[in-house]
PDB file with one MODEL, atoms N, CA, C and O in Angstrom:
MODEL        1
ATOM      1  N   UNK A   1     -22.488 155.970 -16.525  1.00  0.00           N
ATOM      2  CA  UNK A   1     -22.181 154.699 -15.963  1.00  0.00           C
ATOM      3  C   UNK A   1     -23.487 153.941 -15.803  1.00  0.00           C
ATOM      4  O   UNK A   1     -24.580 154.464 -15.587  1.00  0.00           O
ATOM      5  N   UNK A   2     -23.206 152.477 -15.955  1.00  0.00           N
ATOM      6  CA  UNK A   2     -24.532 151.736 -15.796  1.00  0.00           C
ATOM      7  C   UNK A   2     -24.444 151.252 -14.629  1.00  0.00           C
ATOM      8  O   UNK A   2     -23.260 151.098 -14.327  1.00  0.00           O
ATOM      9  N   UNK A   3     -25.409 150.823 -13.535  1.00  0.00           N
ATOM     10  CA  UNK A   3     -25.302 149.920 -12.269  1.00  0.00           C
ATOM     11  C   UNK A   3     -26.554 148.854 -12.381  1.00  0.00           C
ATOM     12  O   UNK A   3     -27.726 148.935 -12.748  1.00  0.00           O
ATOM     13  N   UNK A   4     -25.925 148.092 -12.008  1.00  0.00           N
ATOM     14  CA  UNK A   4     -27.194 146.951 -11.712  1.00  0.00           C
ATOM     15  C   UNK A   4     -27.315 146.632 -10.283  1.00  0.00           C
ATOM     16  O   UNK A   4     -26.481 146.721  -9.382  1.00  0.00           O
ATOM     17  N   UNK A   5     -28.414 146.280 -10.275  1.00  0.00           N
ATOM     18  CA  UNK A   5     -29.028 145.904  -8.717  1.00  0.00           C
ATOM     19  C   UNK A   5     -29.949 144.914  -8.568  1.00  0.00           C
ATOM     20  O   UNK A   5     -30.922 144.700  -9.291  1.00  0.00           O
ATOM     21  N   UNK A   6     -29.575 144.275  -7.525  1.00  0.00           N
ATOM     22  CA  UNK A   6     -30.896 142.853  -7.122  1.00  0.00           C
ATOM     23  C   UNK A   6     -31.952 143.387  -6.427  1.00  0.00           C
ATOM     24  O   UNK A   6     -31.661 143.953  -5.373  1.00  0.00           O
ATOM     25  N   UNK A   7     -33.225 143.346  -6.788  1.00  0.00           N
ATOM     26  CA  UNK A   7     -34.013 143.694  -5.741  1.00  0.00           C
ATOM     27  C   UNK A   7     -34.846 142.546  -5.627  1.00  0.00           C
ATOM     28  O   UNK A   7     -35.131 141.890  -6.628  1.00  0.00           O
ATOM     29  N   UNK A   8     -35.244 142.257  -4.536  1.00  0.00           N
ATOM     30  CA  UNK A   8     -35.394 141.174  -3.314  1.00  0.00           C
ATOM     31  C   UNK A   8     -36.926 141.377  -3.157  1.00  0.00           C
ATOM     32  O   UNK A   8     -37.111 142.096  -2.175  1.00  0.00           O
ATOM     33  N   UNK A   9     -38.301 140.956  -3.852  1.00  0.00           N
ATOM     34  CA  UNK A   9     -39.382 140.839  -3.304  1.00  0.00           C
ATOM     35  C   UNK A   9     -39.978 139.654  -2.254  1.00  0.00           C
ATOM     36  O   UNK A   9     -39.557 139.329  -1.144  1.00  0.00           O
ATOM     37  N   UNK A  10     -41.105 139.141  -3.025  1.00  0.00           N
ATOM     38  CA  UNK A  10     -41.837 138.144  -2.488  1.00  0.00           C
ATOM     39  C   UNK A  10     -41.664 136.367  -3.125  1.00  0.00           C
ATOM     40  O   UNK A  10     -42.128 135.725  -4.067  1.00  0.00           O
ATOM     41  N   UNK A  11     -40.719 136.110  -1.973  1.00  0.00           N
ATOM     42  CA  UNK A  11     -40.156 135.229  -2.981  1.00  0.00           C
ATOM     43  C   UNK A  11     -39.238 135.281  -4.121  1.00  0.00           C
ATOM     44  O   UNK A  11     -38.378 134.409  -4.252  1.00  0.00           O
ATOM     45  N   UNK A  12     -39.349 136.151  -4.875  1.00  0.00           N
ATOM     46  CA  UNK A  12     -38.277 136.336  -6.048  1.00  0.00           C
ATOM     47  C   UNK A  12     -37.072 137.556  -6.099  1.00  0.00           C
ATOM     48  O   UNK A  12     -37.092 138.453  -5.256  1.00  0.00           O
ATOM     49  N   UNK A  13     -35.956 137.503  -7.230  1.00  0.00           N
ATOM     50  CA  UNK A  13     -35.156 138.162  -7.170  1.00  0.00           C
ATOM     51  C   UNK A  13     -34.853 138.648  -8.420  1.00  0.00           C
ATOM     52  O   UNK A  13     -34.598 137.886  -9.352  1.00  0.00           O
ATOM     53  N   UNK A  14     -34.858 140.362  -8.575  1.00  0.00           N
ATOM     54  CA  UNK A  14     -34.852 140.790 -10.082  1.00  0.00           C
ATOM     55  C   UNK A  14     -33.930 141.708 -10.235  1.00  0.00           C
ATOM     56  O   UNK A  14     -33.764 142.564  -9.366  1.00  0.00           O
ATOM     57  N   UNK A  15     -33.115 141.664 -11.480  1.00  0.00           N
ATOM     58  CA  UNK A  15     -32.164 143.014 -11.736  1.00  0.00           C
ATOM     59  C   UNK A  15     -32.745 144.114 -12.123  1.00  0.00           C
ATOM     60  O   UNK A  15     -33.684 144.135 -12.919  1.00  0.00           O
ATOM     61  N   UNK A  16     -32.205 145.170 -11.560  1.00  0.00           N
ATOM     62  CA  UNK A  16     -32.769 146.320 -12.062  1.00  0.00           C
ATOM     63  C   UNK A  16     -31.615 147.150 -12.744  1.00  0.00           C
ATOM     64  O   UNK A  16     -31.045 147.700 -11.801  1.00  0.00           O
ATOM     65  N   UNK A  17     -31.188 147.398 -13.545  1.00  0.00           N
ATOM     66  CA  UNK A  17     -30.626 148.609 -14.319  1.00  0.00           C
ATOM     67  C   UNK A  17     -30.890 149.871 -14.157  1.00  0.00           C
ATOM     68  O   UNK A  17     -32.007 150.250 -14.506  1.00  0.00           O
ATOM     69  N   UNK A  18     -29.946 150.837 -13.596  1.00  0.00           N
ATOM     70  CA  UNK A  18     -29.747 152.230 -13.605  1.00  0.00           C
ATOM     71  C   UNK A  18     -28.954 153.003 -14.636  1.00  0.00           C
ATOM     72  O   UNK A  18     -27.964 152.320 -14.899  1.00  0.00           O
ATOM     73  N   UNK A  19     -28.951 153.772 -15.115  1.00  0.00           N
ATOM     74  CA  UNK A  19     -27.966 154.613 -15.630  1.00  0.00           C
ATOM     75  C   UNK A  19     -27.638 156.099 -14.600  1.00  0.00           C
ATOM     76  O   UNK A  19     -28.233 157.058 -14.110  1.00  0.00           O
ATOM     77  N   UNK A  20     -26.678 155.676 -14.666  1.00  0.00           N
ATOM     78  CA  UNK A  20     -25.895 157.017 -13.371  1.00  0.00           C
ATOM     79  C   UNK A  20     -24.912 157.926 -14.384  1.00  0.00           C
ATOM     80  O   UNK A  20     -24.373 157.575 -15.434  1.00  0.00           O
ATOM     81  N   UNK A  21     -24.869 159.360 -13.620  1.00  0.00           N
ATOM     82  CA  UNK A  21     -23.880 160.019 -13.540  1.00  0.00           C
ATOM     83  C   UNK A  21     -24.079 161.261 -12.702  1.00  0.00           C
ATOM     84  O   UNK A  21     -25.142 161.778 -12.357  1.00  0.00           O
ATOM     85  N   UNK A  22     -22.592 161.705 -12.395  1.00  0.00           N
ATOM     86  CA  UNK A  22     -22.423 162.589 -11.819  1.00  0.00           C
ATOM     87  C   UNK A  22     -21.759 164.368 -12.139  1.00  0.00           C
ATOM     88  O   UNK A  22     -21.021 164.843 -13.002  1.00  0.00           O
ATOM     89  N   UNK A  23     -22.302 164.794 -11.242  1.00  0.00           N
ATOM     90  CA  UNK A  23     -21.395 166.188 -11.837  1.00  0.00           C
ATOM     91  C   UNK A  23     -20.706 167.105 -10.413  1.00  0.00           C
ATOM     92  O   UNK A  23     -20.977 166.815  -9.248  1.00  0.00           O
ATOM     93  N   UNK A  24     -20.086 167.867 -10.693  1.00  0.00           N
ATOM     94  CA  UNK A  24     -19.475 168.371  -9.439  1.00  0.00           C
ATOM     95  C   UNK A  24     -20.365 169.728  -8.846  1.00  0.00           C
ATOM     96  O   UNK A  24     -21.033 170.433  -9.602  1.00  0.00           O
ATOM     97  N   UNK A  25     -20.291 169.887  -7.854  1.00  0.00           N
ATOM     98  CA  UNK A  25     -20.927 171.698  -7.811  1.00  0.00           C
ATOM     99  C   UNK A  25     -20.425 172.059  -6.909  1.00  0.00           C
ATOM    100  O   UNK A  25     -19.471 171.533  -6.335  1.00  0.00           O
ATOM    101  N   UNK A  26     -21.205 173.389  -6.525  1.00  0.00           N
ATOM    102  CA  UNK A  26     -20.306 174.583  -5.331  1.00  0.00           C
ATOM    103  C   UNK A  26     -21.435 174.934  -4.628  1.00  0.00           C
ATOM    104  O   UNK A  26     -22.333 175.472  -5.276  1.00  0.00           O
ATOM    105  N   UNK A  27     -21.649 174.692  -3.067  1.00  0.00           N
ATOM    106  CA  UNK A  27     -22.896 175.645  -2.647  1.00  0.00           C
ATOM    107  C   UNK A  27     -22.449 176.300  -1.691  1.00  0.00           C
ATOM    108  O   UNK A  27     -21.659 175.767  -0.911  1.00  0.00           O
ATOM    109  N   UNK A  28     -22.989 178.037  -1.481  1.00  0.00           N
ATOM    110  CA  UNK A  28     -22.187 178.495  -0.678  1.00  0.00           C
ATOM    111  C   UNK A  28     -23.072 178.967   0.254  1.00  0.00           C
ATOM    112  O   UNK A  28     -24.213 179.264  -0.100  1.00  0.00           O
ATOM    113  N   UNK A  29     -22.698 179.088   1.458  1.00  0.00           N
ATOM    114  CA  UNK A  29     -24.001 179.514   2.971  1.00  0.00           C
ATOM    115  C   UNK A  29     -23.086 180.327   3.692  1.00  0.00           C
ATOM    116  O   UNK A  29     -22.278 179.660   4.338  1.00  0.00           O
ATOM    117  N   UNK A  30     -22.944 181.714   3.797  1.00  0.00           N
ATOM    118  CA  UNK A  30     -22.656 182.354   4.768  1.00  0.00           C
ATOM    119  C   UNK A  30     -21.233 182.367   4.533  1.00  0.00           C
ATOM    120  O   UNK A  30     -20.548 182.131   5.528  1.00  0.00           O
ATOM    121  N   UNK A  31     -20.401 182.671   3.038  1.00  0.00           N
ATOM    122  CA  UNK A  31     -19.047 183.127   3.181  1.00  0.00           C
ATOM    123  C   UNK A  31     -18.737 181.697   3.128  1.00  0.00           C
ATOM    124  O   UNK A  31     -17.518 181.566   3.017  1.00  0.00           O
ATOM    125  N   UNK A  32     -19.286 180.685   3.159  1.00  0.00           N
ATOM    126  CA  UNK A  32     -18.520 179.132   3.303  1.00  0.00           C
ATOM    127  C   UNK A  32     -19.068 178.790   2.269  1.00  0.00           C
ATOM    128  O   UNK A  32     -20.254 178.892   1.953  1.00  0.00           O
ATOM    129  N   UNK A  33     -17.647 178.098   1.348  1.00  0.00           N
ATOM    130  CA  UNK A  33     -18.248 177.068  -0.042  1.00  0.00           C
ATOM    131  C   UNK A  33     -17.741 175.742   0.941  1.00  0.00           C
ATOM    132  O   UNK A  33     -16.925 175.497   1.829  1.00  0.00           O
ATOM    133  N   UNK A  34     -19.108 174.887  -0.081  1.00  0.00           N
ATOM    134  CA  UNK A  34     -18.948 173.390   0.308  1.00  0.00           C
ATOM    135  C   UNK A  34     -18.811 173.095  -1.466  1.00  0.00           C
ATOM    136  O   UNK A  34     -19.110 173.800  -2.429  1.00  0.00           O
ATOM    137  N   UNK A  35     -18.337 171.998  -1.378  1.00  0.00           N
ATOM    138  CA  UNK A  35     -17.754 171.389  -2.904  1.00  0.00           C
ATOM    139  C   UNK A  35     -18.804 170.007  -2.516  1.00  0.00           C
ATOM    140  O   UNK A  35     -18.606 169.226  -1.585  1.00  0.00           O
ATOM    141  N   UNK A  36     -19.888 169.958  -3.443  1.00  0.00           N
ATOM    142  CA  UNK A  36     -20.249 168.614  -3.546  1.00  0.00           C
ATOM    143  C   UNK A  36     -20.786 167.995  -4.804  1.00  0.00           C
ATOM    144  O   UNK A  36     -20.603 168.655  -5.826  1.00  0.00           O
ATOM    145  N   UNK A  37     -21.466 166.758  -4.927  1.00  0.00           N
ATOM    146  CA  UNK A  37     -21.233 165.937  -6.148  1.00  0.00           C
ATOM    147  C   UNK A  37     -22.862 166.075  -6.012  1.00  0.00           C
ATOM    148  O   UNK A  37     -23.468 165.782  -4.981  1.00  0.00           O
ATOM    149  N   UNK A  38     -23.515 166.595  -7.284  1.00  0.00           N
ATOM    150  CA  UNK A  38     -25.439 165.847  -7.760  1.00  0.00           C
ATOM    151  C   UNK A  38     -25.260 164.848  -8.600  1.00  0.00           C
ATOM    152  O   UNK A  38     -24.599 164.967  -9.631  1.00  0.00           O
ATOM    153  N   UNK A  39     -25.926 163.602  -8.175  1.00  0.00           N
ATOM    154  CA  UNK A  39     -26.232 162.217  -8.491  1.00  0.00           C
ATOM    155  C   UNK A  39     -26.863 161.824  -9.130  1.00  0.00           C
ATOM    156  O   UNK A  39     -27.737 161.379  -8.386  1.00  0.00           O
ATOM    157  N   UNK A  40     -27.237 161.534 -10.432  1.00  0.00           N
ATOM    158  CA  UNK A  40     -28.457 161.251 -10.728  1.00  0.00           C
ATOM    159  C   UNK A  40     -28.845 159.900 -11.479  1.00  0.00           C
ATOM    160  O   UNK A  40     -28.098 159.561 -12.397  1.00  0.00           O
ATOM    161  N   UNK A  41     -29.632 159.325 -11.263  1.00  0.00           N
ATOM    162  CA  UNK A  41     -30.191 157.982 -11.305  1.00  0.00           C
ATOM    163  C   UNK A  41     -31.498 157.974 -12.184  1.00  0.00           C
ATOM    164  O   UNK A  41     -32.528 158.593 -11.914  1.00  0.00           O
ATOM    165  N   UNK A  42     -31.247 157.026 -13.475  1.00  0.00           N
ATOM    166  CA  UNK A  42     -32.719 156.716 -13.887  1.00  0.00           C
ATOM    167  C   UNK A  42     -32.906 155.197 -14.641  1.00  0.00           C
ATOM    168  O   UNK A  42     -32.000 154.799 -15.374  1.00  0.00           O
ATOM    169  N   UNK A  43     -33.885 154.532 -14.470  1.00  0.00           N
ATOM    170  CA  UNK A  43     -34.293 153.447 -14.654  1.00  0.00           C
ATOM    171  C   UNK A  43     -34.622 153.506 -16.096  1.00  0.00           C
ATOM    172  O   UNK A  43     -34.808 154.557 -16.709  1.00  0.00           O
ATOM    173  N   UNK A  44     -34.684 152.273 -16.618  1.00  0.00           N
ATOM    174  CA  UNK A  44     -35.422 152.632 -18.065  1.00  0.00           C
ATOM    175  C   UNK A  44     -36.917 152.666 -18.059  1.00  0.00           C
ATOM    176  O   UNK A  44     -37.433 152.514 -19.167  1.00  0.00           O
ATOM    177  N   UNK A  45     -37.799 152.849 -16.938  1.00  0.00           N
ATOM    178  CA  UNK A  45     -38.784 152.765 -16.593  1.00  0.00           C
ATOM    179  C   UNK A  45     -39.366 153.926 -16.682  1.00  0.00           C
ATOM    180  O   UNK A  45     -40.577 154.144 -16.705  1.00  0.00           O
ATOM    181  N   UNK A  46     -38.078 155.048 -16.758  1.00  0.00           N
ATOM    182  CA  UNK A  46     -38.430 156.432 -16.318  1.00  0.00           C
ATOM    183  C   UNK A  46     -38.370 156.776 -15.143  1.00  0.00           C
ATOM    184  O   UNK A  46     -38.981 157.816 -14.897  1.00  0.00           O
ATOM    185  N   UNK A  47     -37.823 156.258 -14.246  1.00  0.00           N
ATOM    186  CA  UNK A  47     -38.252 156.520 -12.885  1.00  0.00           C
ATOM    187  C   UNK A  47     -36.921 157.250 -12.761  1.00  0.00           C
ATOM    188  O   UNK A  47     -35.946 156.916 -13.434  1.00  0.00           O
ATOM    189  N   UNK A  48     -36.900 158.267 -11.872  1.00  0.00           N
ATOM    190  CA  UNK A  48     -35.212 159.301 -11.775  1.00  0.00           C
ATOM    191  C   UNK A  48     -35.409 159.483  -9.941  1.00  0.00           C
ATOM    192  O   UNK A  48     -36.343 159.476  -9.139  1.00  0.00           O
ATOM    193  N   UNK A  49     -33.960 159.634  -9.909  1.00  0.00           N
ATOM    194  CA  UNK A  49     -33.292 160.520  -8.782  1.00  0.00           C
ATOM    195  C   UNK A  49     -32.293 161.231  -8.447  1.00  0.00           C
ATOM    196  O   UNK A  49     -31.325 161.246  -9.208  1.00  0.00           O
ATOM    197  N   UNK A  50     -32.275 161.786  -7.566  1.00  0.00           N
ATOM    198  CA  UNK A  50     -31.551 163.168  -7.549  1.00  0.00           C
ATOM    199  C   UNK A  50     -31.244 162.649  -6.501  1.00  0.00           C
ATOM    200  O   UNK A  50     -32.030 162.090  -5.736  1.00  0.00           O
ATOM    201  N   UNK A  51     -29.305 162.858  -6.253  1.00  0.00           N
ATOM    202  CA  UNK A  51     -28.984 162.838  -4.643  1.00  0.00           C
ATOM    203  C   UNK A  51     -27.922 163.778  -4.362  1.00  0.00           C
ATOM    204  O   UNK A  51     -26.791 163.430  -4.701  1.00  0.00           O
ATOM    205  N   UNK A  52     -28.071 164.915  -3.800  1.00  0.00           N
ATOM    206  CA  UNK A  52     -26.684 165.590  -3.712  1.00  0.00           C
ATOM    207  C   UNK A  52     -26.003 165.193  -2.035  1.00  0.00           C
ATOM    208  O   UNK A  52     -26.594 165.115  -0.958  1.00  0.00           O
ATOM    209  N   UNK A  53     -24.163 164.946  -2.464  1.00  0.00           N
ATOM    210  CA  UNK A  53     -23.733 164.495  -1.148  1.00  0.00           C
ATOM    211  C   UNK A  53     -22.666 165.460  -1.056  1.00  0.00           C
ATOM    212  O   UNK A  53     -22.690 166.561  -1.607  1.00  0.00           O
ATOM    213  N   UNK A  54     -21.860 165.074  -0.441  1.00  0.00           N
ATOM    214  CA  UNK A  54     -19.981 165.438  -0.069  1.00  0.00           C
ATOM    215  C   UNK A  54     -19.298 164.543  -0.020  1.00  0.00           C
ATOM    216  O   UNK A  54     -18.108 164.744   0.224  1.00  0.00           O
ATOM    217  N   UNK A  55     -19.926 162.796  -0.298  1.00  0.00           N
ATOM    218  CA  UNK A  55     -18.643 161.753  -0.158  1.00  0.00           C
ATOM    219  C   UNK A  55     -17.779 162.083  -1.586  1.00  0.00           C
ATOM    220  O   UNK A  55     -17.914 162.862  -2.529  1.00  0.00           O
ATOM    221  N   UNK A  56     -16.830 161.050  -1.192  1.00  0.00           N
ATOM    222  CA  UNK A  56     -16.027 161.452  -2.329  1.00  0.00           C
ATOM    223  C   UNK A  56     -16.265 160.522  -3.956  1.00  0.00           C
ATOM    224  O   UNK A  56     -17.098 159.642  -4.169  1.00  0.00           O
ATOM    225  N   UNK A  57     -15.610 160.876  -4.567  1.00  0.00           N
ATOM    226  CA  UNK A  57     -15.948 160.250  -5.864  1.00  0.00           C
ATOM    227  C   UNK A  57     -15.975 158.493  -6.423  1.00  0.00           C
ATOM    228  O   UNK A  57     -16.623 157.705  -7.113  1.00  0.00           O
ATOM    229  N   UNK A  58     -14.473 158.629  -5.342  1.00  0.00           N
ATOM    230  CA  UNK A  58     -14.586 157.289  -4.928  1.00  0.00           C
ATOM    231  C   UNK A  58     -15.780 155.877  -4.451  1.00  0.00           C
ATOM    232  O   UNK A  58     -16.078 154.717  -4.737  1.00  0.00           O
ATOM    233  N   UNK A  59     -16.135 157.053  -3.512  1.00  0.00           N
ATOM    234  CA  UNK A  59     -16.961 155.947  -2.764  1.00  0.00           C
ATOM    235  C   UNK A  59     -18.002 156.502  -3.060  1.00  0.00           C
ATOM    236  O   UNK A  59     -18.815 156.612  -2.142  1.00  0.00           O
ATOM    237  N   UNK A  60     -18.382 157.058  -4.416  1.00  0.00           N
ATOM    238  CA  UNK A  60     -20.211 156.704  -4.479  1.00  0.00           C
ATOM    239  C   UNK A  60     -20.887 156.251  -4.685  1.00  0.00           C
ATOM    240  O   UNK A  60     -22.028 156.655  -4.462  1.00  0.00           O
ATOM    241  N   UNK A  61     -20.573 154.924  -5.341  1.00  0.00           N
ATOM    242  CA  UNK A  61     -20.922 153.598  -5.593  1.00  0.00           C
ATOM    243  C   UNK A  61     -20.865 153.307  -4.839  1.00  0.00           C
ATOM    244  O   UNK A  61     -21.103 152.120  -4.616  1.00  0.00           O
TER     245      UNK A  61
ENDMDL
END
């Protein structure tokens, strides 16, 4: 998925382009699985990120 974004400096206002996607995983602590989603984000700049959550798929945008 692609996202765009305004970012807001000094005086001016610029789009930035991401390319996103997601994948599902399992982490387990002590006999307990949690089900959550790793995020990942990169600019065409090269610049990346990593976000692991539990919201839902829905709302990770």
């Amino acid at each position: 998925m692609e996202l765009t974004a305004n970012k807001t400096g000094k005086n001016k206002s610029i789009q930035i382009s991401f390319q996103c996607g997601a994948v599902k995983v399992k982490y387990r602590i002590k006999q307990k699985e949690y089900k959550l989603w790793l995020v990942t984000t990169k600019r065409k700049s090269g610049w990346k990120c990593w976000l692991l959550t539990n919201s839902p798929k829905d709302s990770i945008t």
